[in-house]
ZABANU-285581 format. One record per residue (C-alpha): x, y, z; residue in one letter. Coordinates in steps of 0.5 Angstrom, whole numbers, padded with zeros to 4 digits, always signed. Example, Ala and Ser with C-alpha at 12.3 -4.5 7.8 and 13.67 -1.06 7.14 Angstrom:
REM ZABANU-285581
+0025-0009+0016a +0027-0002+0014s 
//
This chain:
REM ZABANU-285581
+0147-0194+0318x +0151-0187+0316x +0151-0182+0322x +0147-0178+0319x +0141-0182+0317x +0137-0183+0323x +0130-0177+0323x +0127-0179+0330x +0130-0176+0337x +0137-0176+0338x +0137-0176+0346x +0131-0181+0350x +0131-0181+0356x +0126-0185+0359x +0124-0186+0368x +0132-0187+0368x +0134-0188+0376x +0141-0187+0377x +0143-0190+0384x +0151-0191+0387x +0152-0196+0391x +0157-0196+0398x +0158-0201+0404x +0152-0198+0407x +0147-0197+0404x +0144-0195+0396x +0144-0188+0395x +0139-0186+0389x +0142-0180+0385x +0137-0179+0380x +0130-0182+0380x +0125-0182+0375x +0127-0178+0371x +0126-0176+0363x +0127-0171+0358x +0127-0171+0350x +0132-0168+0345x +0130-0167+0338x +0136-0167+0332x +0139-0159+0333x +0136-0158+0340x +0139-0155+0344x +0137-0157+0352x +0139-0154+0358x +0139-0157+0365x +0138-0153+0371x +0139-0154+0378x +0143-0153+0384x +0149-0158+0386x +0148-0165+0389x +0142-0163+0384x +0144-0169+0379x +0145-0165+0373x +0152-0168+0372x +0149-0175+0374x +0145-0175+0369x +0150-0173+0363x +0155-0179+0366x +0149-0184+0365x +0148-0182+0358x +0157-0182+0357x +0155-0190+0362x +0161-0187+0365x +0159-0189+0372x +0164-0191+0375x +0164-0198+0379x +0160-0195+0384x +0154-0193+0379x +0148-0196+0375x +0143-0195+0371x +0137-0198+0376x +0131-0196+0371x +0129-0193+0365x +0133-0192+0359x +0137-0188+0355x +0136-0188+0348x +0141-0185+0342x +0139-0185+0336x +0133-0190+0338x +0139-0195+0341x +0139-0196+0349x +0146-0195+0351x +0145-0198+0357x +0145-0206+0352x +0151-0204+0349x +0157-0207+0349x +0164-0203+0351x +0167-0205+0343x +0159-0200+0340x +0160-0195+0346x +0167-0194+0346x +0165-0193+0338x +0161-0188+0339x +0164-0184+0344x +0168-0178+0342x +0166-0179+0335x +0158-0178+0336x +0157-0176+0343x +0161-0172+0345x +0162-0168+0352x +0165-0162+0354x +0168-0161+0361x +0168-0155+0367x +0175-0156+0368x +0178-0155+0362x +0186-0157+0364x +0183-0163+0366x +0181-0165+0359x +0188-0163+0356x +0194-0167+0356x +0199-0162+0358x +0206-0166+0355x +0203-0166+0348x +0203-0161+0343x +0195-0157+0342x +0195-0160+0335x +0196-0167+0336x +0192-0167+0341x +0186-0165+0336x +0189-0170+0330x +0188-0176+0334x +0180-0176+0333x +0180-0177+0327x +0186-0181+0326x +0183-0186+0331x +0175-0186+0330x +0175-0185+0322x +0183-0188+0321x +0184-0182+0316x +0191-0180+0315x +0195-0175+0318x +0194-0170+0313x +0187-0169+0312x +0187-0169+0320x +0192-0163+0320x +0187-0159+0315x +0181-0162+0320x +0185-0159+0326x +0186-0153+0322x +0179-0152+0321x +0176-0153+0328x +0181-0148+0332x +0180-0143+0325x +0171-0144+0328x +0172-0143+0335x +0175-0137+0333x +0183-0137+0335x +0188-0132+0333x +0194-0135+0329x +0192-0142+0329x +0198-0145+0326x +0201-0143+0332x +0195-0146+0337x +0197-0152+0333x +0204-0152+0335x +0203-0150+0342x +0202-0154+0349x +0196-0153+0353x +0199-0149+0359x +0202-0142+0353x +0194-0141+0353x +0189-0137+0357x +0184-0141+0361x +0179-0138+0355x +0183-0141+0350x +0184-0148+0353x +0176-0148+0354x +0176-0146+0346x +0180-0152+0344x +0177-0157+0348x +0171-0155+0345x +0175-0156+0338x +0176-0162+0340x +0169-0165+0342x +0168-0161+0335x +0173-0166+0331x +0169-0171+0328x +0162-0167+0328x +0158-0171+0333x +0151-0170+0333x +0150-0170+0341x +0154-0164+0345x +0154-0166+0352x +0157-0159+0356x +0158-0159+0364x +0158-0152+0366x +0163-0151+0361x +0164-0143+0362x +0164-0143+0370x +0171-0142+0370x +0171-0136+0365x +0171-0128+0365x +0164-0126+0363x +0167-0122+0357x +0170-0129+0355x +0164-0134+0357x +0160-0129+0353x +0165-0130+0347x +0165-0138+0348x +0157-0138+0349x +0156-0134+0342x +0161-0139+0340x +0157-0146+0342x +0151-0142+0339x +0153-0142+0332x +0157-0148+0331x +0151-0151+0334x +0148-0148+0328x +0153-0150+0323x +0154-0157+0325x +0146-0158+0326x +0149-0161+0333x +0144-0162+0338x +0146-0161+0345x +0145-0162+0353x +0148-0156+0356x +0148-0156+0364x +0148-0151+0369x +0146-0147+0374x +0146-0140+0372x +0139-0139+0368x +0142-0133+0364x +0146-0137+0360x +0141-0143+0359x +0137-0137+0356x +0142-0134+0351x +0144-0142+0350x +0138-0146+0350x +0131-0148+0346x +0128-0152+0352x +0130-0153+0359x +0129-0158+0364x +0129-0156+0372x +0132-0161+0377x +0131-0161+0384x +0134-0166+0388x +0135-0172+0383x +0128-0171+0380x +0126-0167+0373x +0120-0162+0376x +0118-0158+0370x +0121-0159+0363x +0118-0154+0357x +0121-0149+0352x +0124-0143+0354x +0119-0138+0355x +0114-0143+0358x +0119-0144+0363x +0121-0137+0364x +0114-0134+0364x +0109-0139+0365x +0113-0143+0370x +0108-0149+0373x +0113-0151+0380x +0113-0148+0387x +0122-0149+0386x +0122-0146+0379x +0118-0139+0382x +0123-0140+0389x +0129-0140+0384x +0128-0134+0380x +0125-0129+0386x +0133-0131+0388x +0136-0128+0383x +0138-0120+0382x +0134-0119+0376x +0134-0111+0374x +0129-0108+0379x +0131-0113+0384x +0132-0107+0390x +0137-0109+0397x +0132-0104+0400x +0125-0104+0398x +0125-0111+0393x +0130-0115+0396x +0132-0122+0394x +0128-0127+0397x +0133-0133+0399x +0129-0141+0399x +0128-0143+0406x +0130-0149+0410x +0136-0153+0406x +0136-0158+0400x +0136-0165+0403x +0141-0170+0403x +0141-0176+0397x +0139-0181+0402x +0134-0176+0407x +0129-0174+0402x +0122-0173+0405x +0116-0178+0403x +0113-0175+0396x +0115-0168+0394x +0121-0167+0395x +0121-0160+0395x +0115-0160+0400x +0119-0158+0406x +0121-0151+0403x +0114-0150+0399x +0110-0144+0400x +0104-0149+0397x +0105-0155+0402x +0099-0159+0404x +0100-0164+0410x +0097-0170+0408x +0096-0169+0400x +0103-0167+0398x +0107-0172+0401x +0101-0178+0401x +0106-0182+0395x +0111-0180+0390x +0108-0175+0384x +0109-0176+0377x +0111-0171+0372x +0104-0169+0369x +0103-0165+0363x +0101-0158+0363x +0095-0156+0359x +0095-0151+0353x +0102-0154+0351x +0105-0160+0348x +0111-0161+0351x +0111-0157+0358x +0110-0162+0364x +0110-0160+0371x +0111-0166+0378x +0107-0161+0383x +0100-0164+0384x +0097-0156+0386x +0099-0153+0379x +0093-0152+0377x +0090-0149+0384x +0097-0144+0384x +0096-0137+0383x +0102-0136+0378x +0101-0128+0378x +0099-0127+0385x +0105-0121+0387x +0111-0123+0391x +0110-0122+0398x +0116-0116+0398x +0121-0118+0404x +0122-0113+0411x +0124-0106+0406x +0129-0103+0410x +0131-0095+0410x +0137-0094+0404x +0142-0092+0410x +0146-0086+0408x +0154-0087+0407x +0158-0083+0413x +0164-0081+0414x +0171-0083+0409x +0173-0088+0412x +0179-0091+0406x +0182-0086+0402x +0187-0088+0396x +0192-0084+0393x +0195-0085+0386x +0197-0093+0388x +0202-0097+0385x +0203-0104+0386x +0209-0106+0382x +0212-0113+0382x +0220-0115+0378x +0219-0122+0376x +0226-0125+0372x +0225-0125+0364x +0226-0132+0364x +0222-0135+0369x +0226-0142+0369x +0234-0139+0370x +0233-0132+0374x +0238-0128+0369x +0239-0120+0369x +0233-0118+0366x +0228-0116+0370x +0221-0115+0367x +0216-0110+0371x +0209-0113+0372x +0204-0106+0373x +0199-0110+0378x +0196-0103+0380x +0196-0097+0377x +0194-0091+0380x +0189-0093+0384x +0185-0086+0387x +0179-0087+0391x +0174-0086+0397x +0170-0091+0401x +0166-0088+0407x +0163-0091+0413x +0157-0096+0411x +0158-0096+0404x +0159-0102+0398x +0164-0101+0394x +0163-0105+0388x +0170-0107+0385x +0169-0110+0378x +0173-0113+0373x +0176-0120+0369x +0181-0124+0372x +0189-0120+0372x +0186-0113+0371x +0189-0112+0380x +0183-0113+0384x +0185-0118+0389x +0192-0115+0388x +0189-0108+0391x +0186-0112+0396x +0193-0115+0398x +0195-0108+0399x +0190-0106+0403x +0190-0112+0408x +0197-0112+0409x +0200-0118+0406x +0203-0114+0399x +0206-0107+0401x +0205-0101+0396x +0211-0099+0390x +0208-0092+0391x +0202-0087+0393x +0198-0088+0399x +0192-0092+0403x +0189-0088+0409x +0186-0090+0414x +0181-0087+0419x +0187-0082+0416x +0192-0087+0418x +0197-0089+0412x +0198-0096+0412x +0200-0098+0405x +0208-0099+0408x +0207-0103+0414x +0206-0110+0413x +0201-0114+0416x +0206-0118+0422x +0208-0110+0424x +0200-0107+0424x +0197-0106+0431x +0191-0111+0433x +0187-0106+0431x +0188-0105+0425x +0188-0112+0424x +0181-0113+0427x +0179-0106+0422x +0180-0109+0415x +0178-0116+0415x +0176-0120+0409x +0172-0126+0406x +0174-0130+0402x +0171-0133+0395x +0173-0140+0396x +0169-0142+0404x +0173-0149+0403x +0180-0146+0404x +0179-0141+0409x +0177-0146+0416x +0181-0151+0419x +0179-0158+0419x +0181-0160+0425x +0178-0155+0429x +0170-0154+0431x +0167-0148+0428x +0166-0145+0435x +0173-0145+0437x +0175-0142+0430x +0171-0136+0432x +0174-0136+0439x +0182-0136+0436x +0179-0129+0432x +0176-0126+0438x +0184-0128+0442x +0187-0125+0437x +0183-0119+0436x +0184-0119+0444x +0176-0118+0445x +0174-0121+0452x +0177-0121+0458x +0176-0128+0461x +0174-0135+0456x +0167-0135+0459x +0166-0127+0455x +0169-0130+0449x +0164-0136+0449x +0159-0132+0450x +0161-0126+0444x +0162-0133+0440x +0155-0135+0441x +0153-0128+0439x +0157-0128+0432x +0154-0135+0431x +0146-0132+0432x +0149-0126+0427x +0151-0129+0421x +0143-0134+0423x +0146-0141+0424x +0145-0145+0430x +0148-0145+0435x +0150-0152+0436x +0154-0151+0430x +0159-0149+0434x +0161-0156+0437x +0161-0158+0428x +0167-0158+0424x +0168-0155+0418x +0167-0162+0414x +0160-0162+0417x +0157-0155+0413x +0154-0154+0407x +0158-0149+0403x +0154-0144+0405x +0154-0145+0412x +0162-0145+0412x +0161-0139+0408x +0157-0135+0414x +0163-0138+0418x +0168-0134+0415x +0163-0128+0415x +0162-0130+0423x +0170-0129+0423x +0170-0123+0419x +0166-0119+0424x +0169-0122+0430x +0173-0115+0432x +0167-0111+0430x +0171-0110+0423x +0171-0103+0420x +0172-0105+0413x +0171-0111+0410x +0174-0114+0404x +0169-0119+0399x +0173-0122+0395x +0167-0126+0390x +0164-0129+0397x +0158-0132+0393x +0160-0135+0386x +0162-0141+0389x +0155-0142+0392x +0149-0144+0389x +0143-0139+0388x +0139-0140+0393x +0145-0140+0397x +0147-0133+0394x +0141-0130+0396x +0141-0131+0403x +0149-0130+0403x +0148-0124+0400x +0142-0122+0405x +0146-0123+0411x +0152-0119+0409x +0148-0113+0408x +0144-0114+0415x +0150-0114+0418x +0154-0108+0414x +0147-0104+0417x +0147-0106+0424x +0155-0106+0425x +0155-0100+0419x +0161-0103+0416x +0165-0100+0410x +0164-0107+0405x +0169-0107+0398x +0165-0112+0394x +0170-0115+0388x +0166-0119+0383x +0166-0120+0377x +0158-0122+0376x +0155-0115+0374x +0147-0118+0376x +0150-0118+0385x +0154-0112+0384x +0147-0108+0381x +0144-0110+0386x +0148-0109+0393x +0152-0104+0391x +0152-0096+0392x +0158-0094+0388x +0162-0098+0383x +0169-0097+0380x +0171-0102+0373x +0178-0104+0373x +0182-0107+0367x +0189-0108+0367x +0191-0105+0373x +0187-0099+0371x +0180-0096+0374x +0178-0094+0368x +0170-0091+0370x +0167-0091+0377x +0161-0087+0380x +0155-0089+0383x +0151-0095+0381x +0146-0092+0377x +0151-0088+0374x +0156-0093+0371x +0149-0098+0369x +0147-0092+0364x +0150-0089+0359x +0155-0085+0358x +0160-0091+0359x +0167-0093+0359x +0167-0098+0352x +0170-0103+0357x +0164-0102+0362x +0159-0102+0355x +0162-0109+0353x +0162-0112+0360x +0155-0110+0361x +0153-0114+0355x +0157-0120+0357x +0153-0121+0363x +0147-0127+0361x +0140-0124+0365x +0135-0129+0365x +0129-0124+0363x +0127-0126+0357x +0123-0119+0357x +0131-0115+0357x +0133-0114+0351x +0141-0113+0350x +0146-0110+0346x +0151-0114+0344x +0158-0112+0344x +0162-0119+0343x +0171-0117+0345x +0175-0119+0341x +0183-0123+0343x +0185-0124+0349x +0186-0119+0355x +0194-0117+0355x +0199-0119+0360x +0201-0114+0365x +0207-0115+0363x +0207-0112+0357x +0201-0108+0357x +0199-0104+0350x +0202-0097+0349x +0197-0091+0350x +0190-0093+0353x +0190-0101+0356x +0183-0102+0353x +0185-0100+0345x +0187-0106+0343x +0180-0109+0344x +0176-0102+0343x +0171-0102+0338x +0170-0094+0340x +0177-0094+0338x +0177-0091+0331x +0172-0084+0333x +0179-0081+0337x +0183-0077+0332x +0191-0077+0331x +0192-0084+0334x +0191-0082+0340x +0189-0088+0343x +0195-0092+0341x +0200-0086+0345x +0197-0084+0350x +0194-0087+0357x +0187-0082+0358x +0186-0078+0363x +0180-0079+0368x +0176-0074+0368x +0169-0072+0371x +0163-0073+0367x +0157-0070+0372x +0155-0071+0380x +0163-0075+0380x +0162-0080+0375x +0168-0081+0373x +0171-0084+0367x +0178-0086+0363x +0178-0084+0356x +0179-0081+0350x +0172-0080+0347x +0169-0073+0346x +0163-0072+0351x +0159-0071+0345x +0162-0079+0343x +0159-0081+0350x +0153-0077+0350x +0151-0081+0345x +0151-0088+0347x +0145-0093+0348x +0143-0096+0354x +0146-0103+0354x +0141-0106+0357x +0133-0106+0355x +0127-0107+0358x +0122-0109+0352x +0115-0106+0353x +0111-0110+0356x 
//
């Protein structure tokens, strides 16, 4: 049978159970769990992590490792289990009719071998075509996934090309021999927004030309929106509503669906009157799961003695073919009934200036050749010009892709880089010359930061309460250990964890626990400034919400300044006061949050706004897609940073662009922008995001 002769549904997958296996006990991993893809599908997998998403995916790859097996169910392709083949079949369909598509895209690449080769061999191995014809196949896919120069590409080794373009190839090569099942593991959470919105683009229309059908997993419910025809939800290793995308997103039959969208900052979420409303308790460990439903612990709906009697199965929702729901009250709920709004709080109003930045610079000298060192010095500009207030309860949000200088500027201000030029006060203090082994303790203590990556910052071999005592030592809080245990106590009850976590180590905590931690350490010396580098988008959504509560709890009780850098615009509409857009080094645009969510924008602010995924399906979205790359610091563009990509670029008379950086100039009520566009250009321009009437 030719690959392409078989009508009925590509992927089955029928109560599969997925268990591994230690010395201890059998761990199930995903239990009863069934979902069905029909030829050019596209199936999104939702959930949390630990939740069996990639289990699932590995199941159907039967790449389980020693440890994993199939302990019921099926797993059909093509209406063949996979489960009764042997390795010979498998091995065979494997990369040229299922392919999948990892996170982490170095990991898929070899690094010693030229792109090219790499791509060549697909063809070569699964089909025995000769080199020429895999060349002109290669050739073919790296020109679809829409890469510059692709001759180039061809002849190049992994590490000369960006994280956005070894994404691209490795999508080339699942694409190589035209598979009819695409398996795609969060493929875009290592990627800037503006490339993730190229690369999901991209999937969606090879999806197309290829009539490939796809399972595509991941945790951001706005990407599966702009990817997806159906979707199914996991939570904790069961499938509990599966349906299309809009009986899912606006007819949801499950408590655990509706709790995950009331924690996520859609437009209209408000920080003071619609907050967030983070999922209670914790999700449970594999081999702790409570007796029948497993979400009932954290259910609004639970009912002693009904929901957890015996295990409950998937049952068909009324009204729709293909929409099913594993919740036994779903027809007693009342979907519509209004959200209970959480505790309003009043909008606390900034106070004195406490940052000032004056025409910063942050200029690194780098050898030419990077492997001898040589005479030749090459300038990187990481910051340029940098101006800009920050006052006293204030969230400042810093937005931009990787390499445009936030986490440089952030350094700077922290003390651990000196300034090249121009000058940071604060509390009118200038402290952008003194590095941070000559700061006094207070000033230390005043600027403190947490960081993306909470699994990097505690030590772990040391209890979480005697981390939060060492900050106290060193902020010199405390005059006896009695005080400064007391005070540690109280820092745990102000991030809300248990007190009994102080005598846990690090190995113990959730993510989102250890998260709360370094905030808990943050605020040890009564901070003044506090610097989030991206601190939620290593967690999970639920996780997000209550991280995100607590950090503006905090900021209202101890009135701290908080800079906020992130990249995802949907946190950033939601908490900040003001934001200010980078790219390259440059602000390109900043000014109170609703000033820069609505027009006129800078053309990058535009772009970036339409890159980020929303998961309503009632918003409708301009759509900018940025061509080519973001250029190196190293050697940026002449004139404006953002010509090379512009689409605005041809309005400006004389070329004007290409030779000269704009000034920054102020629009109205202190909205200010860098840009060469006429105010009449600027005024003119439409809203990128849109809520459709109702």
């Amino acid at each position: 049978m030719s690959k392409w002769d078989y009508d009925g549904p590509i992927l089955e997958i029928d109560q599969l159970s997925i268990s591994f296996f230690t010395r201890l006990r059998e761990i199930p991993a995903v239990m009863d769990f069934s979902c069905t893809v029909q030829p050019g599908e596209a199936m999104g997998l939702v959930g949390e992590s630990g939740c069996g998403k990639s289990t699932v995916a590995l199941g159907v790859m039967q790449d389980l490792g020693v440890n994993g097996r199939i302990v019921g169910g099926s797993i059909k392709f093509k209406g063949r289990d996979l489960n009764e083949m042997s390795q010979e079949e498998l091995r065979d369909i494997r990369g040229s009719e299922i392919a999948m598509i990892y996170q982490e895209p170095m990991a898929s690449l070899n690094p010693a071998m030229r792109i090219g080769k790499q791509l060549m061999e697909v063809p070569m191995i699964h089909e025995g075509v000769d080199e020429k014809e895999a060349y002109a196949r290669a050739l073919e896919v790296v020109t679809d996934v829409r890469l510059p120069d692709p001759e180039r590409m061809l002849n190049s080794f992994p590490h000369q090309l960006s994280g956005g373009q070894q994404q691209r190839i490795v999508i080339a090569m699942a694409l190589m021999s035209k598979p009819s099942l695409l398996i795609l593991d969060e493929p875009t959470t290592a990627l800037d927004v503006t490339v993730e919105a190229a690369v999901v683009e991209l999937v969606k229309d090879l999806g197309k030309k290829y009539g490939t059908s796809m399972l595509f997993i991941s945790h951001n419910l706005g990407l599966v929106l702009e990817t997806c025809d159906r979707l199914c939800v996991m939570y904790s290793g069961e499938a509990v509503e599966t349906g299309s995308i809009e009986d899912v997103f606006d007819h949801m039959q499950h408590p655990y669906t509706q709790a995950l969208f009331r924690s996520i900052p859609l437009p209209g979420a408000d920080k003071n009157a619609r907050p967030l409303v983070a999922i209670p308790g914790n999700f449970p460990l594999p081999h702790e799961r409570p007796p029948g439903c497993n979400f009932g612990p954290r259910c609004d709906y639970f009912e002693a003695g009904r929901c957890d009697a015996s295990d409950i199965k998937m049952a068909k929702v009324p009204g729709n073919d293909r929409h099913t729901t594993r919740c036994l009250k779903f027809e007693e709920i009342d979907w519509n009934a209004p959200i209970e709004v959480g505790d309003q709080t009043e909008k606390t109003e900034p106070g004195d200036v406490v940052l000032k930045m004056d025409n910063l610079k942050k200029y690194y000298e780098v050898a030419a050749s990077a492997l001898f060192g040589g005479a030749n010095k090459k300038v990187v500009k990481a910051n340029e010009s940098l101006s800009f207030e920050a006052r006293e309860s204030e969230t400042l949000a810093i937005v931009g892709e990787s390499g445009c200088g936030k986490s440089t500027f952030a350094k700077v201000l922290m003390g651990l880089e000196t300034a090249t030029e121009g000058q940071i006060l604060l509390d009118n203090q200038s402290i952008e010359q003194v590095p941070i082994e000559s700061r006094d303790t207070k000033t230390v203590s005043n600027v403190q930061m947490v960081f993306q990556n909470p699994f990097d910052t505690l030590n772990p071999s040391m209890t979480v309460g005697r981390q939060i005592i060492r900050a106290l030592e060193i902020f010199g809080i405390g005059d006896t250990e009695a005080e400064r245990e007391q005070k540690m106590l109280e820092l745990l009850d102000l991030v809300k964890l248990p007190r009994e976590f102080a005598t846990r180590m690090p190995r113990q905590l959730s993510g989102g626990q250890k998260q709360r931690v370094g905030i808990a350490r943050a605020f040890a010396g009564g901070a003044r400034i506090v610097v989030a580098d991206e601190p939620v988008s290593a967690l999970d959504v639920s996780v997000q919400a209550a991280v995100t509560d607590l950090l503006m709890e905090i900021q209202r009780n101890e009135k701290t300044t908080l800079l906020f850098i992130s990249h995802d615009l949907s946190i950033v509409r939601y908490l900040s006061d003001r934001v200010m857009v980078m790219y390259l080094g440059h602000v390109v645009e900043i000014g109170d949050t609703d000033q820069v969510f609505a027009p006129p924008y800078h053309p990058y602010t535009e772009a970036l706004l339409s890159a980020v995924p929303i998961a309503d399906t009632k918003i409708e979205k301009q759509h900018i897609v940025l061509e080519g790359d973001i250029p190196s610091a190293m050697n940026p563009p002449p004139g404006c940073p953002f010509q090379t990509r512009c689409r605005w670029k041809e309005k400006v008379a004389g070329g004007l662009c290409e030779k000269e950086v704009p000034p920054m100039r102020t629009i109205d009520g202190g909205h200010q922008i860098k840009c060469h566009l006429s105010e009449a250009d600027l005024n003119a321009m439409e809203p990128v995001i849109k809520i459709a009437a109702e």
